[in-house]
C-alpha atoms as one frame of an Amber mdcrd trajectory, in Angstrom:
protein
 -46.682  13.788 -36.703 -43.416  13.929 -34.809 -42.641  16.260 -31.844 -39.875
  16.302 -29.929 -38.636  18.506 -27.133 -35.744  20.617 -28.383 -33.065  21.937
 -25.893 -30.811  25.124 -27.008 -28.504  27.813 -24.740 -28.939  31.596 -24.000
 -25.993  33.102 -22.413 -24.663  29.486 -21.265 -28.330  28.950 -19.815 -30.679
  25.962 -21.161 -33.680  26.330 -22.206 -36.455  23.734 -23.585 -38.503  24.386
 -26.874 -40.935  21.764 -28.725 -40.647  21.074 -31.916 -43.895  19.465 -33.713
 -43.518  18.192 -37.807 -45.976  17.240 -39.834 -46.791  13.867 -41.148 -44.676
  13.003 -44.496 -42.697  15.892 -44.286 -40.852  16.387 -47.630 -39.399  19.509
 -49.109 -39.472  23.482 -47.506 -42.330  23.878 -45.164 -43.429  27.716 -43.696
 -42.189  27.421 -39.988 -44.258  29.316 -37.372 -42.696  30.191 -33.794 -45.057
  29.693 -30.923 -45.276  32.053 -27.660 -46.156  30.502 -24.833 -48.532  32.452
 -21.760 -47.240  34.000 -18.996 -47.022  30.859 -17.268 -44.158  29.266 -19.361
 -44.177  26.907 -22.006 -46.886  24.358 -21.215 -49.595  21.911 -22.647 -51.140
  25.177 -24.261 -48.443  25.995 -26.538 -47.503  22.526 -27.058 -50.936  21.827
 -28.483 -50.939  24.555 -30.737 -47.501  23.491 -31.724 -49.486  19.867 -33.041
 -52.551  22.067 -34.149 -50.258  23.565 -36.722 -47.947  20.542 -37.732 -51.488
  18.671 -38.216 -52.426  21.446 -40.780 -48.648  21.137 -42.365 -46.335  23.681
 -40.893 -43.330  23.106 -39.018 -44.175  24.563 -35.733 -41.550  25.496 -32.919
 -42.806  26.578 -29.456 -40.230  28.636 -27.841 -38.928  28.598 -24.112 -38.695
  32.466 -22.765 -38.285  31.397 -19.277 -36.414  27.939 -18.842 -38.758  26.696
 -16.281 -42.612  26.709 -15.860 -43.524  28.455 -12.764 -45.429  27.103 -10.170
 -47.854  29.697  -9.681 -49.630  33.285 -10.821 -47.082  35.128  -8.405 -43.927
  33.308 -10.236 -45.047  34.136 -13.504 -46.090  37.766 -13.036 -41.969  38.170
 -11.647 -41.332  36.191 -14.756 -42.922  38.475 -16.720 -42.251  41.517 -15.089
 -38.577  40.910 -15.242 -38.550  40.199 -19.235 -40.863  43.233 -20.231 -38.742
  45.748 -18.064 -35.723  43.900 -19.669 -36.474  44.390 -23.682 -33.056  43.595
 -24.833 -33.335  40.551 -23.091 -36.974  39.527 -23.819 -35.790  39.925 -27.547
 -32.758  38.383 -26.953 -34.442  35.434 -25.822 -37.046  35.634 -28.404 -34.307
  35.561 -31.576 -32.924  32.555 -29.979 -36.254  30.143 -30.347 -36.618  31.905
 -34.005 -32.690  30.726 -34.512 -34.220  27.377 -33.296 -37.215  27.120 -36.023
 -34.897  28.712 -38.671 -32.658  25.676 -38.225 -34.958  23.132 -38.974 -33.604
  21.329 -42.132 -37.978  21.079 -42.969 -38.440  25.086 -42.725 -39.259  27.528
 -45.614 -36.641  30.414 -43.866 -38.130  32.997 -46.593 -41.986  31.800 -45.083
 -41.705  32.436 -41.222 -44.166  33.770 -38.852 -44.707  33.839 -35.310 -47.737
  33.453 -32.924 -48.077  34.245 -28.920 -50.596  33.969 -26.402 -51.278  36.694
 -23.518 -47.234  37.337 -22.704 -46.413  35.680 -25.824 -48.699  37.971 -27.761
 -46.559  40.848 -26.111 -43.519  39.217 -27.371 -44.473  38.900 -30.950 -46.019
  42.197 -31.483 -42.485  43.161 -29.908 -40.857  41.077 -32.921 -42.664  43.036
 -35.834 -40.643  45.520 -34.925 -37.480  44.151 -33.769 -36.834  41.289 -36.607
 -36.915  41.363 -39.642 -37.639  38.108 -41.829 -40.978  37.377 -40.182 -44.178
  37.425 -42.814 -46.551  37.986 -40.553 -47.647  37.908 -36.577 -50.463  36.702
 -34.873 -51.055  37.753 -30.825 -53.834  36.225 -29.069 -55.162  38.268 -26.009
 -52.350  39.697 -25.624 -51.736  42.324 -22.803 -51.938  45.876 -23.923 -52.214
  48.102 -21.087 -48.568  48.661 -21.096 -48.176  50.295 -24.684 -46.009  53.252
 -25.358 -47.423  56.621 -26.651 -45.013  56.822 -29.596 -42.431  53.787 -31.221
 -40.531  55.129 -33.664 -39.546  51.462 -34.894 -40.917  50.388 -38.243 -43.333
  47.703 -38.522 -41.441  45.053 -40.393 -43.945  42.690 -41.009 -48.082  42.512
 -41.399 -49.664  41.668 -37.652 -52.865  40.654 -36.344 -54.316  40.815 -32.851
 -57.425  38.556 -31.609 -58.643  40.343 -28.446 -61.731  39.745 -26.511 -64.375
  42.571 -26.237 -64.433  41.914 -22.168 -60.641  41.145 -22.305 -59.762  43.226
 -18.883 -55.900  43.654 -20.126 -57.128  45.113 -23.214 -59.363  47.493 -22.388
 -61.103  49.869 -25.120 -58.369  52.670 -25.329 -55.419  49.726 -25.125 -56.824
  49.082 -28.263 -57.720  52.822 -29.795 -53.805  53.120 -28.464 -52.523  50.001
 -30.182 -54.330  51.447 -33.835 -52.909  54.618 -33.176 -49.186  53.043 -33.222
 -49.966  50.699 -35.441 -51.665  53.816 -38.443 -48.257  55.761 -37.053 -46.511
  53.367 -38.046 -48.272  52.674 -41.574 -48.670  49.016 -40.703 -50.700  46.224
 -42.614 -52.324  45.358 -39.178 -55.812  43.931 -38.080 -57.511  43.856 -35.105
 -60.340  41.317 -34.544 -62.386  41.492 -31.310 -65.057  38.816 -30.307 -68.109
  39.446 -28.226 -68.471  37.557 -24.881 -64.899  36.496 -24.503 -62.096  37.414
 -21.671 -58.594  36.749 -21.610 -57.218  33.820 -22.315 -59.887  32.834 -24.117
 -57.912  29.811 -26.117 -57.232  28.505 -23.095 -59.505  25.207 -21.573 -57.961
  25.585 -18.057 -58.126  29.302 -17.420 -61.350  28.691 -15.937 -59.043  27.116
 -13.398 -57.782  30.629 -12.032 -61.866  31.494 -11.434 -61.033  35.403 -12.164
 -63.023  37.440 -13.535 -62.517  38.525 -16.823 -60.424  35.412 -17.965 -62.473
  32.489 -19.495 -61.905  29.637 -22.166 -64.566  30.815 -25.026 -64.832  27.827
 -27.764 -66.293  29.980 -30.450 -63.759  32.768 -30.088 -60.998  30.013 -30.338
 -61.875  28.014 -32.812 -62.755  31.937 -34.840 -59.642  32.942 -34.240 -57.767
  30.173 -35.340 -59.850  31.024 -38.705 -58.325  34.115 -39.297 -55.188  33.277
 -38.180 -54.977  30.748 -40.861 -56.407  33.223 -43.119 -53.589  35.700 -42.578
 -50.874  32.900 -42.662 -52.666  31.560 -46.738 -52.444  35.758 -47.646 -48.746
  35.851 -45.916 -47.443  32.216 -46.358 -48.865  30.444 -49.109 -49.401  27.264
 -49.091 -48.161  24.626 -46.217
């Protein structure tokens, strides 16, 4: 496998992606964008980023921020700023896909994009804002801040992976993100797991010791399941 971080400008700013190939890379592979956590684009994302290039994908984890911020207060301004911002959140968002669809090893006609917690906001955000993308995948994402109505299309088929206990997806942010997505007539799924929080992908989460959030091995390694089944139905073959 090869990975490499992978510098790129918004708006005369730098920002640093990571770019992970498989081993033997030879013809058109299906590239998948990776959305980091609210935190900024850390070991998380980068391991998923080599998860995926070890199954055969090109894999590109995206920078939103530009930085990785140095604690829960930093990142919740971070975040704050980019979701009241959605021109810029997409903005920003178009310019790591720009990134993956520039890889001479990607399949540009087999792209799809995964996010965790703020990253799963920002890909269910791109299912509606860009077009090309096969499919999405959000893991725990946050959905307490969902509109009543979006009028935007669904361009592309979308999954969500929430915890039953997830406390930033509580039971009617998910009634309210069916209701958008059946508005919508979307080819959508949403997969909940009993016993796990937010951030339940994540091995350090346990870290922040608050309640609700917890690394939960079965719901990962589940998840990644039916994420791979959706990218097989979407994809094709790596």
């Amino acid at each position: 496998m090869k990975t490499a971080d992978m510098p790129y400008a918004v708006d005369g700013r730098t920002y640093t992606g990571y770019l992970a190939l498989p081993d033997g890379t030879t013809g058109k592979r299906p590239g998948i964008l990776v959305c980091h956590q609210g935190n900024g684009l850390g070991e998380h994302a980068k391991e998923r980023a080599r998860m995926l290039a070890s199954e055969g994908y090109v894999a590109f984890a995206l920078d939103m921020y530009g930085a990785v911020a140095k604690n829960m207060q930093e990142a919740m301004a971070w975040i704050q700023a980019l979701v009241g911002n959605p021109a810029e959140l997409r903005k920003r968002a178009a310019a790591g896909l720009d990134v993956l669809k520039s890889e001479p090893a990607v399949d540009t006609n087999r792209l799809a994009a995964i996010g965790y917690c703020f990253g799963g906001g920002v890909v269910l955000e791109m299912a509606r804002a860009m077009a090309g993308l096969s499919c999405v995948c959000a893991f725990h994402p946050g959905l307490t801040g969902q509109p009543e109505s979006d009028e935007r299309k669904v361009l592309c088929k979308v999954m969500v992976c929430a915890g039953v206990d997830d406390p930033l997806i509580p039971p009617e942010a998910r009634e309210r993100f069916i209701s958008l997505m059946k508005a919508a007539g979307a080819d959508w799924q949403l997969i909940t797991y009993g016993g796990a929080g937010h951030s339940f992908t994540d091995r350090s989460v346990d870290d922040l010791k608050m309640a609700g959030f917890a690394y939960n091995a079965l719901a990962d390694k589940r998840s990644w399941v039916h994420m791979r089944a959706l990218f097989d139905e979407s994809l094709g073959a790596p």
